[in-house]
N, C-alpha and C positions, 0 to 999 in steps of 0.2 A: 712366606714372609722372609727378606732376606735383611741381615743386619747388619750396619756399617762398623766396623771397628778402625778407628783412625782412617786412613784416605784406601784403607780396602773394602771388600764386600767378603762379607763372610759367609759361610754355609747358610743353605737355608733354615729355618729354625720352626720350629711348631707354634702356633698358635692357640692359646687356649683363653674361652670366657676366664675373667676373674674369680677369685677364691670365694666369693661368699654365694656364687654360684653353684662351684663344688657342694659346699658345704649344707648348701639348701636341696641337694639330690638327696642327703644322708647315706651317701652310697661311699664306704669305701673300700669296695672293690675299685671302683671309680678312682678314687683317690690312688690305689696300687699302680693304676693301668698309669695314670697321669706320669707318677714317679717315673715308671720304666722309659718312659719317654723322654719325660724332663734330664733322665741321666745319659740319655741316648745323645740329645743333642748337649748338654755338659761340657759328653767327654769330646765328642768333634771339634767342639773349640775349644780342646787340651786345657779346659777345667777339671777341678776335679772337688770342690764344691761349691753347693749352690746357696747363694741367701737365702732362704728361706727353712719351713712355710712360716710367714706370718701368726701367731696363736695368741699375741698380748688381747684383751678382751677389750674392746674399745670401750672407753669411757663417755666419749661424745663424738656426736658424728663431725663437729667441727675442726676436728685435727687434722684432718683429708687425708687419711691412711685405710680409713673402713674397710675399702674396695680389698685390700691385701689379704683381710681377714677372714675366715672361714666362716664364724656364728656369733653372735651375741650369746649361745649358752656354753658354758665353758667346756661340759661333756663330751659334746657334738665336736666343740673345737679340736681338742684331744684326742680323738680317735680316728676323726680325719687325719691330723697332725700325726698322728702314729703310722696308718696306712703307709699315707703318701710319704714321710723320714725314713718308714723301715723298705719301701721299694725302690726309694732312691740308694740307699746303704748297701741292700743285696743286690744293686748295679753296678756298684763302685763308685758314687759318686756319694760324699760326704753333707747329709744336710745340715741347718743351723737354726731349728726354732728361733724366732726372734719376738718383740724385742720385751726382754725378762727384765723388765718388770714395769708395770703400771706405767708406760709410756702414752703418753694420749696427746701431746702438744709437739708442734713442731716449731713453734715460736719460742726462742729462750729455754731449748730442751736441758742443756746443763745446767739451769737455774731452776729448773721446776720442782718441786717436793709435792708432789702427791698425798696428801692426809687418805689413809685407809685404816678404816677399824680393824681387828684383826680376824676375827671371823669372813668378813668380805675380801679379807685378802687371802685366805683362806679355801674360801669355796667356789670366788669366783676368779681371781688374776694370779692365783698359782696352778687352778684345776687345771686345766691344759698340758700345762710345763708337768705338770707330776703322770700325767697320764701318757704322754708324749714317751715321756723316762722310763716307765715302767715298761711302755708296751715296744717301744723301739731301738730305745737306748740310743739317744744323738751322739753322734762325732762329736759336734760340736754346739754351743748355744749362745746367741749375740747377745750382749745386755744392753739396756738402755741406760743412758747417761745420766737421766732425773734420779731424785732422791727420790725414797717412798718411805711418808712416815719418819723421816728426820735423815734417815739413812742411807749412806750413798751405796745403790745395789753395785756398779761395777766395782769396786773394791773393797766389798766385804766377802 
């Protein structure tokens, strides 16, 4: 697959099924192999990180983001999410878990407030991110713009 950047053609680049493909292997060796790659082709277009992986736990399939995400259980998400962060890391290439926190609409994303009980915010749309943390330790992590529970996550 080769990829346009403005009126050039850029290297070629890899292609891979979507994330919840990964994530339904439950392989992450799979996910390490991924990274080494994903960081391969990064750094040829003098990146040096990438968006990803996707690990917010989708709320509904209606948002049209599902495809990005690894699994519907949070555990599975996290460890994939850990793999594939900590293989792109030891490549040199900086990943960026996204999008923290309870992101699930793309309509009126700066407007949305998410109501989450606190236990469910707890076990199910922070397990990821806290697993992610422990086991690979992100460069970096994208927030999302919605509030969750009254409170605006990118700037708290």
């Amino acid at each position: 697959m080769h990829v346009m950047t403005g009126t050039e053609l850029a290297a070629p680049a890899t292609s891979f099924a979507n994330a919840t493909c990964l994530g339904a292997t439950f392989d992450t060796n799979l996910a390490t192999e991924m990274g080494k790659v994903l960081a391969a082709d990064t750094k040829a277009r003098g990146a040096l990180c990438l968006l990803g992986p996707t690990i917010n736990i989708q709320r509904s399939p209606l948002g049209g983001r599902a495809f990005e995400s690894f699994s519907e259980d949070p555990t599975l998400s996290g460890r994939i999410s850990a793999a594939y962060t900590k293989s792109l890391q030891e490549n040199g290439v900086s990943a960026t878990p996204k999008h923290y926190l309870c992101n699930d609409q793309e309509h009126d994303r700066v407007g949305q407030d998410a109501i989450v009980q606190p236990r469910a915010l707890r076990e199910i749309y922070l397990r990821p991110f806290q697993i992610t943390q422990a086991l690979a330790n992100p460069w970096a992590v994208m927030s999302s713009y919605n509030k969750v529970s009254q409170r605006t996550i990118d700037k708290e």
